[in-house]
Jmol script that loads the backbone (N, CA, C; Angstrom):
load data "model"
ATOM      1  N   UNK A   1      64.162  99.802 145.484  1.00  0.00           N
ATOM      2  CA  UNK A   1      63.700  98.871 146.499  1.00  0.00           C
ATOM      3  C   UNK A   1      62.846  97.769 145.875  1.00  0.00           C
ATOM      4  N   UNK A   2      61.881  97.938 144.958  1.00  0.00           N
ATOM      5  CA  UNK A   2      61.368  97.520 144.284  1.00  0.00           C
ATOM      6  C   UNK A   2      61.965  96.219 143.386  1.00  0.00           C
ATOM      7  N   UNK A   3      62.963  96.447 143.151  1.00  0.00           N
ATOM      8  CA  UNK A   3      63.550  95.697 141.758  1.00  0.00           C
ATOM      9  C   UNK A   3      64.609  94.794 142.864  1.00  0.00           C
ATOM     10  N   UNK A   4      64.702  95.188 143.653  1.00  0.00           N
ATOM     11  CA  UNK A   4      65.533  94.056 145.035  1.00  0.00           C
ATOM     12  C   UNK A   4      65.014  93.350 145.361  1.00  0.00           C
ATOM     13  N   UNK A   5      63.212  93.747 145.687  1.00  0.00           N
ATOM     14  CA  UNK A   5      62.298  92.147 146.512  1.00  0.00           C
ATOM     15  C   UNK A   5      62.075  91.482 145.045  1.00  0.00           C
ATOM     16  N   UNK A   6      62.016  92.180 144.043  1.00  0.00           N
ATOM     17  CA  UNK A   6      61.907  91.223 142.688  1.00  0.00           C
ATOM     18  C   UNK A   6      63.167  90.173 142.672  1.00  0.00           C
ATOM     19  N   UNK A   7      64.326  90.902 142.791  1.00  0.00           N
ATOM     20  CA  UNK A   7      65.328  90.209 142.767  1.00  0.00           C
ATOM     21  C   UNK A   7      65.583  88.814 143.541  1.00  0.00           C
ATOM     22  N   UNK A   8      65.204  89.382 144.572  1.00  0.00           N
ATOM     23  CA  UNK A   8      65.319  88.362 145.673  1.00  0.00           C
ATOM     24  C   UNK A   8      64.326  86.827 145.724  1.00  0.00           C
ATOM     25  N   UNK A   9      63.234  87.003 145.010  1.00  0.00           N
ATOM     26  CA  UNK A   9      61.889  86.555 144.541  1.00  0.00           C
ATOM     27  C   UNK A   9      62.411  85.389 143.381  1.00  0.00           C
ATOM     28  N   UNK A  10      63.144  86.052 142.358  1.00  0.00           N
ATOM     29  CA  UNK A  10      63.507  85.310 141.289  1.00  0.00           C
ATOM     30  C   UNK A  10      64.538  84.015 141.948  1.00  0.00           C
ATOM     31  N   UNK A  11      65.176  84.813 142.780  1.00  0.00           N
ATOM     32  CA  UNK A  11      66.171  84.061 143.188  1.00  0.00           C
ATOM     33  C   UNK A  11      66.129  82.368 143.955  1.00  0.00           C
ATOM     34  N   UNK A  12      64.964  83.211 144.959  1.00  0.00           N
ATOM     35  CA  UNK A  12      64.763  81.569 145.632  1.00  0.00           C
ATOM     36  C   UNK A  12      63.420  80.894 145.012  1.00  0.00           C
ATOM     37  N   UNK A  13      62.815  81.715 144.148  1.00  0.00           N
ATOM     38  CA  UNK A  13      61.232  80.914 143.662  1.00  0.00           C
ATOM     39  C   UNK A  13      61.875  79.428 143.259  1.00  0.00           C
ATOM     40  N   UNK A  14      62.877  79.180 142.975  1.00  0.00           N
ATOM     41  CA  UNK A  14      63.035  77.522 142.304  1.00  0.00           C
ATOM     42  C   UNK A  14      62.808  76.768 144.144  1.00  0.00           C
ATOM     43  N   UNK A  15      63.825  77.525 144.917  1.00  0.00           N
ATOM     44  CA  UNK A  15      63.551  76.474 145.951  1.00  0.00           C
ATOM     45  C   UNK A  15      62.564  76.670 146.749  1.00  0.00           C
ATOM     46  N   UNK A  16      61.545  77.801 146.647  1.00  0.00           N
ATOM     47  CA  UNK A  16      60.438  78.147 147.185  1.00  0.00           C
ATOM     48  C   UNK A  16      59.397  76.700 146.788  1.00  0.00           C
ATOM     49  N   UNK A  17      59.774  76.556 145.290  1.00  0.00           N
ATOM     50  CA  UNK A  17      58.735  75.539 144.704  1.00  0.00           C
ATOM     51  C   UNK A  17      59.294  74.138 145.185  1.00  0.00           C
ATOM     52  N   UNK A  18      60.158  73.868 145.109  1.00  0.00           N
ATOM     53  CA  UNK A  18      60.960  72.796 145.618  1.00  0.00           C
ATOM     54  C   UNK A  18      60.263  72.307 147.033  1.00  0.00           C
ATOM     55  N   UNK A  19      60.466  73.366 147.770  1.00  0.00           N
ATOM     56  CA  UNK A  19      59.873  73.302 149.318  1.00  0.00           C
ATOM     57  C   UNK A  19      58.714  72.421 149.505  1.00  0.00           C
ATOM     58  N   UNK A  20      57.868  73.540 148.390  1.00  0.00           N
ATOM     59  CA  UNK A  20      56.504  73.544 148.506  1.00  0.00           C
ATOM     60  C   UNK A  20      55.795  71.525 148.103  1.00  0.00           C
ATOM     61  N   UNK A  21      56.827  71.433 146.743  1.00  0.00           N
ATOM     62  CA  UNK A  21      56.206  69.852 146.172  1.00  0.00           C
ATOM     63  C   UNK A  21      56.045  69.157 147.595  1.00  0.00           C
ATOM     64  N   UNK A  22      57.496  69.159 148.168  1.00  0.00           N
ATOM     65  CA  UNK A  22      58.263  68.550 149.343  1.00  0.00           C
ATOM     66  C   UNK A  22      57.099  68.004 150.811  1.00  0.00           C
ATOM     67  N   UNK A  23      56.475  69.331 150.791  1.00  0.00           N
ATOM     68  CA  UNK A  23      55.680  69.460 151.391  1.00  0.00           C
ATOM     69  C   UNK A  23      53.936  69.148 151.406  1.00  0.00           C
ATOM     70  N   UNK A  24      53.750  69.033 150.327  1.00  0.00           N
ATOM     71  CA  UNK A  24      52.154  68.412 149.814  1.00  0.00           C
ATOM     72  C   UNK A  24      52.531  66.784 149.205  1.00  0.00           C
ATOM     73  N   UNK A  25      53.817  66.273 149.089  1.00  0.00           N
ATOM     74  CA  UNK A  25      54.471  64.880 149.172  1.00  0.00           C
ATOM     75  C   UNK A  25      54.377  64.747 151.028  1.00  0.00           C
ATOM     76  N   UNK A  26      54.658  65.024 151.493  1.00  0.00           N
ATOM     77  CA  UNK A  26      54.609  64.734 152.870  1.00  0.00           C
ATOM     78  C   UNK A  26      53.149  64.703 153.467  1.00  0.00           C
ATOM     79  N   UNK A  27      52.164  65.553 153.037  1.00  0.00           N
ATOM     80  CA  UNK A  27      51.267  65.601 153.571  1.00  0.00           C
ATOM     81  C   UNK A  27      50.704  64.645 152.815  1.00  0.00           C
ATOM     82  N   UNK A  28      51.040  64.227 151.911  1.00  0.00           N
ATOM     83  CA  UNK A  28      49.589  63.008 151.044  1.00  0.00           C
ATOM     84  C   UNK A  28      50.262  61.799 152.025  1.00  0.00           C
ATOM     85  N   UNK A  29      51.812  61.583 152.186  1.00  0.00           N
ATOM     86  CA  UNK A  29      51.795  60.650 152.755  1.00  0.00           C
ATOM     87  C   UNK A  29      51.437  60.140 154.176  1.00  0.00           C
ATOM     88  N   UNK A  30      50.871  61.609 154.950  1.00  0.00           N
ATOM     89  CA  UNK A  30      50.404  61.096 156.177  1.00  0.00           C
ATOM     90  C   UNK A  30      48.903  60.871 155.934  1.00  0.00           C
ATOM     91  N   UNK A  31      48.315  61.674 155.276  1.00  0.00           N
ATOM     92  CA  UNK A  31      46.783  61.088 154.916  1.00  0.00           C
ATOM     93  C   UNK A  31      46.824  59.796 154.398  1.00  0.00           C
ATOM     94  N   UNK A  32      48.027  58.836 153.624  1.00  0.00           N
ATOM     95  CA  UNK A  32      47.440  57.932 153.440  1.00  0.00           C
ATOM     96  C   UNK A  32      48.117  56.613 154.356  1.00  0.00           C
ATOM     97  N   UNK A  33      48.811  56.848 155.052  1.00  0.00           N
ATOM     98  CA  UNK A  33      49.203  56.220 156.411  1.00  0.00           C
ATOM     99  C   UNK A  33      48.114  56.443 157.395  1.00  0.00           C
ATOM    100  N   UNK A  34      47.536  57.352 157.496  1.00  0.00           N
ATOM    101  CA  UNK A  34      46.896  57.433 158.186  1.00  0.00           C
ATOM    102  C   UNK A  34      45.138  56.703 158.366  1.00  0.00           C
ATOM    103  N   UNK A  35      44.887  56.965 156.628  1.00  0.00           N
ATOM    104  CA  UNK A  35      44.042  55.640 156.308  1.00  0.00           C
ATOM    105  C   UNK A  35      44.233  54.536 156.430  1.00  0.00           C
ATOM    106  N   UNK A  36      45.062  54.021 156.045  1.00  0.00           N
ATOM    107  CA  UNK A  36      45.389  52.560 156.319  1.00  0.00           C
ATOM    108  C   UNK A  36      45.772  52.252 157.622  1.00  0.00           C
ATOM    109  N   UNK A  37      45.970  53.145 158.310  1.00  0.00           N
ATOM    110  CA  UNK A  37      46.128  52.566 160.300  1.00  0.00           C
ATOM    111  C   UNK A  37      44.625  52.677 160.261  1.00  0.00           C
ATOM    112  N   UNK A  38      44.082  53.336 160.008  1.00  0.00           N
ATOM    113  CA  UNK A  38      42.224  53.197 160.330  1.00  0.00           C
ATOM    114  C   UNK A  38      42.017  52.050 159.730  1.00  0.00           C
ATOM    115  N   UNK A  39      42.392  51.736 158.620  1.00  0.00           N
ATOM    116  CA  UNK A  39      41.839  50.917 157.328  1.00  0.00           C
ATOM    117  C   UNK A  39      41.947  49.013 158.760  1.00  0.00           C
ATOM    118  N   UNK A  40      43.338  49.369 158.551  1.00  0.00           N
ATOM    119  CA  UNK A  40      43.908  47.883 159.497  1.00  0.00           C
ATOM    120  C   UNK A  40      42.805  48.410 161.112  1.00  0.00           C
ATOM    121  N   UNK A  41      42.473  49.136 161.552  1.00  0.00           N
ATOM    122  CA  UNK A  41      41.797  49.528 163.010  1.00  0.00           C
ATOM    123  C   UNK A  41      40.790  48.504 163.044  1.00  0.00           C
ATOM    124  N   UNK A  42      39.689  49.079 161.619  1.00  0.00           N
ATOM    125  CA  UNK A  42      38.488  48.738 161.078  1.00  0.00           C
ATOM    126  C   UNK A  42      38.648  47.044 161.281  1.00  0.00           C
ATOM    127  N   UNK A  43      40.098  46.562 160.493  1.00  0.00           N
ATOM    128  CA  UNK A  43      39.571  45.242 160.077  1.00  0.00           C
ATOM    129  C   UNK A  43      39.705  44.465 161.321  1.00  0.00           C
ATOM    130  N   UNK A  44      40.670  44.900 162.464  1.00  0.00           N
ATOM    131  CA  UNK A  44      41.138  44.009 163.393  1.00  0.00           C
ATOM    132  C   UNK A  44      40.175  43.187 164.177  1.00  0.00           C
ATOM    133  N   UNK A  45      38.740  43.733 164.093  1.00  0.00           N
ATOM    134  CA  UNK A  45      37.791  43.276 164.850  1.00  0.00           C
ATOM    135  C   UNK A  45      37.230  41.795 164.296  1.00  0.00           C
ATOM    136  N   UNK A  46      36.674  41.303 165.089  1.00  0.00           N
ATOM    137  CA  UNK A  46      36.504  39.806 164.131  1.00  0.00           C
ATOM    138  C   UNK A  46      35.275  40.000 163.443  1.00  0.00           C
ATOM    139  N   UNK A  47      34.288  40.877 164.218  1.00  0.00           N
ATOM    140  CA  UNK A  47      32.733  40.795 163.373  1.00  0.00           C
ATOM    141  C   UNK A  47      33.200  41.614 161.759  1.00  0.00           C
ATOM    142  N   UNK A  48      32.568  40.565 161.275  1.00  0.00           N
ATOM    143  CA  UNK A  48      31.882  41.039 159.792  1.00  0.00           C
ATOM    144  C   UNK A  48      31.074  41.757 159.482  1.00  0.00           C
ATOM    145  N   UNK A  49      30.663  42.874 159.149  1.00  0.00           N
ATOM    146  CA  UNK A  49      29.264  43.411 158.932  1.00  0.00           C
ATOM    147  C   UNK A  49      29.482  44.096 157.437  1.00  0.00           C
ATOM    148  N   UNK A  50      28.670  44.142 156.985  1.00  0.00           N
ATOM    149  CA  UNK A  50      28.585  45.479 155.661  1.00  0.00           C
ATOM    150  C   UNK A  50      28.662  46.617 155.968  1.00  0.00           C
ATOM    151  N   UNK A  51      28.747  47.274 156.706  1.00  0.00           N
ATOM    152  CA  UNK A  51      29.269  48.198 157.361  1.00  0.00           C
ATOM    153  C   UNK A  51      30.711  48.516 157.480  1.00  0.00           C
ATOM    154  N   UNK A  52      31.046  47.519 157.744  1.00  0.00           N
ATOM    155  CA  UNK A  52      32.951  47.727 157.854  1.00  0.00           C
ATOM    156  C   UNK A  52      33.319  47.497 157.198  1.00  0.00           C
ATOM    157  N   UNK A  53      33.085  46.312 156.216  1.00  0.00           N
ATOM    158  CA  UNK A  53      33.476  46.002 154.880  1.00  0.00           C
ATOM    159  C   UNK A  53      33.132  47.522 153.637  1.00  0.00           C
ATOM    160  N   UNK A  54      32.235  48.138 154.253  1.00  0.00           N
ATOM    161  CA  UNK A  54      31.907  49.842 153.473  1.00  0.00           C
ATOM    162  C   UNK A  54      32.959  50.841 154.022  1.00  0.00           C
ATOM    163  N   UNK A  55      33.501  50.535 155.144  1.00  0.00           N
ATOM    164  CA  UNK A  55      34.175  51.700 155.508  1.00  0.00           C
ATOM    165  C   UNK A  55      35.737  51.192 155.089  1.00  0.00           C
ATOM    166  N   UNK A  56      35.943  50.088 155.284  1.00  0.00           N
ATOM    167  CA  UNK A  56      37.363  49.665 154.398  1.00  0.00           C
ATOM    168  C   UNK A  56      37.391  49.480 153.332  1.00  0.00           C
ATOM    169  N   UNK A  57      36.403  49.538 152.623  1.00  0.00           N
ATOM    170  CA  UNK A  57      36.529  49.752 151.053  1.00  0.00           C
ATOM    171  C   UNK A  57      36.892  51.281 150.421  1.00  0.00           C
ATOM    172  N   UNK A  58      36.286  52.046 151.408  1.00  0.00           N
ATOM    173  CA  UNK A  58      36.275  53.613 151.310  1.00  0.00           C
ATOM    174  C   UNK A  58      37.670  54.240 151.634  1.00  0.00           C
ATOM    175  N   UNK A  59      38.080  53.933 152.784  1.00  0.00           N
ATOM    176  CA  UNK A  59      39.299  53.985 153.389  1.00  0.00           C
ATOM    177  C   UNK A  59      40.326  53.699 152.373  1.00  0.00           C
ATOM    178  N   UNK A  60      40.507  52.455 151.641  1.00  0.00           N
ATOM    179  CA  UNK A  60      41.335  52.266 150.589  1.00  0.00           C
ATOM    180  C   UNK A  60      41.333  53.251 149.385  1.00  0.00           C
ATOM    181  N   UNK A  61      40.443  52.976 148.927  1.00  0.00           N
ATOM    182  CA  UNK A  61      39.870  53.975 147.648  1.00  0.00           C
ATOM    183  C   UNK A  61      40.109  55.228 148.231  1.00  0.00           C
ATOM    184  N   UNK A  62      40.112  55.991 149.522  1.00  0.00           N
ATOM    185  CA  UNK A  62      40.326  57.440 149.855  1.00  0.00           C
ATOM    186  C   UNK A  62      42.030  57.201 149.724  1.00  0.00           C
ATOM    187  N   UNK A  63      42.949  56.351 150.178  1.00  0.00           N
ATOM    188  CA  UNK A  63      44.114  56.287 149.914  1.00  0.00           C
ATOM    189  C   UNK A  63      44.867  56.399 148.778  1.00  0.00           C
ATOM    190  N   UNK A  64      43.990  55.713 147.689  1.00  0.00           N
ATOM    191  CA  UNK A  64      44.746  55.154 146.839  1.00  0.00           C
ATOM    192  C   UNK A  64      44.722  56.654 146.100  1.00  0.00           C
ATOM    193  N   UNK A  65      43.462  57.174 146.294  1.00  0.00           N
ATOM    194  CA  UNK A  65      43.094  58.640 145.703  1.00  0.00           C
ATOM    195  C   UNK A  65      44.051  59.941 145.742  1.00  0.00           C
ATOM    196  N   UNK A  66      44.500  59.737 147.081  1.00  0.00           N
ATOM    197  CA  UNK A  66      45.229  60.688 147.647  1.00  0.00           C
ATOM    198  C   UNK A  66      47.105  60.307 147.186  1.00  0.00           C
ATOM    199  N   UNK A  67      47.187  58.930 147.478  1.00  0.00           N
ATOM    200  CA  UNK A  67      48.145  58.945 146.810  1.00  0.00           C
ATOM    201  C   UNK A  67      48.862  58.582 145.411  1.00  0.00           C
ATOM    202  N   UNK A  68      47.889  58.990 144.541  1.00  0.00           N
ATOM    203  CA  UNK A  68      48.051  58.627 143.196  1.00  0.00           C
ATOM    204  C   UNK A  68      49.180  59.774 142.531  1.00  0.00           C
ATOM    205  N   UNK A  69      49.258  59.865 141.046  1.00  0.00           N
ATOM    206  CA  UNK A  69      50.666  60.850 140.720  1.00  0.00           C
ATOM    207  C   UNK A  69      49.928  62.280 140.735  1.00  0.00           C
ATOM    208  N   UNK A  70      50.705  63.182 139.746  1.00  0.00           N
ATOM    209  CA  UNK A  70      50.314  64.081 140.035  1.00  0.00           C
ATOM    210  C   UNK A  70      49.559  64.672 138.561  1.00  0.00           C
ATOM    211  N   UNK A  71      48.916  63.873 138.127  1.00  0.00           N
ATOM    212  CA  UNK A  71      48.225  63.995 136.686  1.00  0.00           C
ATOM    213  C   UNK A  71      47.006  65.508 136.952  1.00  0.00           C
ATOM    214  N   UNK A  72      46.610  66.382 135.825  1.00  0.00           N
ATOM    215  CA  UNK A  72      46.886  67.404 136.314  1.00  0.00           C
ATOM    216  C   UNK A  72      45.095  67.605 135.644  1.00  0.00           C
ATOM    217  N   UNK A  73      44.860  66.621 135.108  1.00  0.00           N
ATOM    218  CA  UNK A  73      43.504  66.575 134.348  1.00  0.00           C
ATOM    219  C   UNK A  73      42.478  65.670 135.579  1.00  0.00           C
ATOM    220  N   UNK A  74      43.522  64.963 136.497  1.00  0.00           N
ATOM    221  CA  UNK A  74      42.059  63.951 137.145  1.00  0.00           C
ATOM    222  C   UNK A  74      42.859  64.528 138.555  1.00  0.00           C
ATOM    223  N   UNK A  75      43.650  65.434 138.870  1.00  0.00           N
ATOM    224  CA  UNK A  75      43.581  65.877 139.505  1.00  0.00           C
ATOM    225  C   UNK A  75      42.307  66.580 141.001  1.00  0.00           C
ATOM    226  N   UNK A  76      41.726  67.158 140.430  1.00  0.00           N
ATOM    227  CA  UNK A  76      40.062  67.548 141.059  1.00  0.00           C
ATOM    228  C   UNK A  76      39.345  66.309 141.132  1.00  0.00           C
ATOM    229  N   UNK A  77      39.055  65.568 140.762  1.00  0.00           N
ATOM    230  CA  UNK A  77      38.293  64.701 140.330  1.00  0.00           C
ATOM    231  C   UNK A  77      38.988  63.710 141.508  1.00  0.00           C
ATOM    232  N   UNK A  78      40.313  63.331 141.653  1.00  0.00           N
ATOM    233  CA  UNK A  78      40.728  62.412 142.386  1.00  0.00           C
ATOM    234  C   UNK A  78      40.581  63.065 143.789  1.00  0.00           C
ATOM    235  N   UNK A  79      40.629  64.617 143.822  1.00  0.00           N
ATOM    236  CA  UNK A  79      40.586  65.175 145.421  1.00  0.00           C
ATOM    237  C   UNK A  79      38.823  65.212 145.875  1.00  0.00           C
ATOM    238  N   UNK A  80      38.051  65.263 145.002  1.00  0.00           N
ATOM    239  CA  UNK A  80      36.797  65.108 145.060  1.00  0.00           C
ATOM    240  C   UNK A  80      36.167  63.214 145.685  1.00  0.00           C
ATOM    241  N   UNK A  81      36.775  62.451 144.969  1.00  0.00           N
ATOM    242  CA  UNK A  81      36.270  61.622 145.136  1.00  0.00           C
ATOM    243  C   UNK A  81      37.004  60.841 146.688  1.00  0.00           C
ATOM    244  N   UNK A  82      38.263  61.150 146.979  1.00  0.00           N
ATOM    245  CA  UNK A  82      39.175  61.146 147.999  1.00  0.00           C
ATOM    246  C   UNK A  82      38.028  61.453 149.443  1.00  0.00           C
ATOM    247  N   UNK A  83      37.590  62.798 149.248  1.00  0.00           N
ATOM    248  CA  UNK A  83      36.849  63.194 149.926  1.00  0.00           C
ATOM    249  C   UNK A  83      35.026  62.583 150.305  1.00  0.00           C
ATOM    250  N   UNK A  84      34.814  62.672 149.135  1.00  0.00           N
ATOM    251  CA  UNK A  84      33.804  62.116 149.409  1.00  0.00           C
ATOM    252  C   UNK A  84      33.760  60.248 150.172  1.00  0.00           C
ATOM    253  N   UNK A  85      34.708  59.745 150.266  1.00  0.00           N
ATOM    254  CA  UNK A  85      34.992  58.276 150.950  1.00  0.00           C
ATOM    255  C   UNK A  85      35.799  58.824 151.947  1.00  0.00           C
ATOM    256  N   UNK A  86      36.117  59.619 152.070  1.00  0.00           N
ATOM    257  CA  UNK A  86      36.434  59.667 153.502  1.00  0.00           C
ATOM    258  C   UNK A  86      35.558  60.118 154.400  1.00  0.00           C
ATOM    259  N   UNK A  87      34.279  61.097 153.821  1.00  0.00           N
ATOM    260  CA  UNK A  87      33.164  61.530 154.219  1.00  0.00           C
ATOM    261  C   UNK A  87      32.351  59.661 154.508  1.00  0.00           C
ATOM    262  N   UNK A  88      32.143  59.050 153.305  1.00  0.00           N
ATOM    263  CA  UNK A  88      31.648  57.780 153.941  1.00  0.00           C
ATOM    264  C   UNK A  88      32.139  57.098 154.693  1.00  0.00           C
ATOM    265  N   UNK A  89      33.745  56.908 155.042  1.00  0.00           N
ATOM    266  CA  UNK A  89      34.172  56.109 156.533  1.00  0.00           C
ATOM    267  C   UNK A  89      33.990  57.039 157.541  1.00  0.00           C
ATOM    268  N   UNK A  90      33.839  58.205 157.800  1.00  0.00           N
ATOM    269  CA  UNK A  90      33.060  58.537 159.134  1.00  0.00           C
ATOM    270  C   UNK A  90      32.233  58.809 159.123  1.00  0.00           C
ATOM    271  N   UNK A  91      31.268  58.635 158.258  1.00  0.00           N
ATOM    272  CA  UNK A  91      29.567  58.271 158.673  1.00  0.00           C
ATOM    273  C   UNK A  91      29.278  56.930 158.985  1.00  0.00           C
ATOM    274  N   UNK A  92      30.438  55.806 158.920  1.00  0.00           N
ATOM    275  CA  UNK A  92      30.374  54.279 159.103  1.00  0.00           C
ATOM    276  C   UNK A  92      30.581  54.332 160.193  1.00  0.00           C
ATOM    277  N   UNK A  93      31.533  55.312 161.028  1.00  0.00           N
ATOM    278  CA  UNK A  93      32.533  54.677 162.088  1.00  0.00           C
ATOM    279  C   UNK A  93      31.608  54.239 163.219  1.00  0.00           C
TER     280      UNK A  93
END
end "model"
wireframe off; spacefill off
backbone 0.3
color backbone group
């Protein structure tokens, strides 16, 4: 029984992983659609302030973060800093 769920395991792990890229590609691309509909929200207004000009600077930079490749050294570092500007556009909003 044992050597069957192994079997079975070996078998689809390629498209298990396949799935999986498929799927954290899909999700970066709604986080960063999703910034940039905020990003464009932010700017539509006519007032200027430093304030919004902080939260669309953040907004970008959280995008660009999220959707950068998949380099495996600035990896953390890009999900860290992603976060932390997205933490600063909703302390702006």
């Amino acid at each position: 029984m044992l050597k069957c769920v192994e079997q079975t395991f070996l078998r689809h792990a390629l498209s298990v992983s396949d799935a999986a890229a498929h799927v954290n590609q899909h999700a970066a691309y709604l986080v960063v659609s999703t910034a940039e509909k905020a990003r464009r929200g932010v700017a539509c207004d006519g007032r200027v302030t430093q304030s919004r000009v902080d939260t669309q600077s953040a907004l970008r930079l959280a995008a660009e973060c999220v959707g950068g490749g998949p380099a495996a050294a600035a990896g953390s570092a890009r999900r860290a800093a992603a976060r932390v500007c997205l933490s600063l556009a909703a302390q702006n909003r």
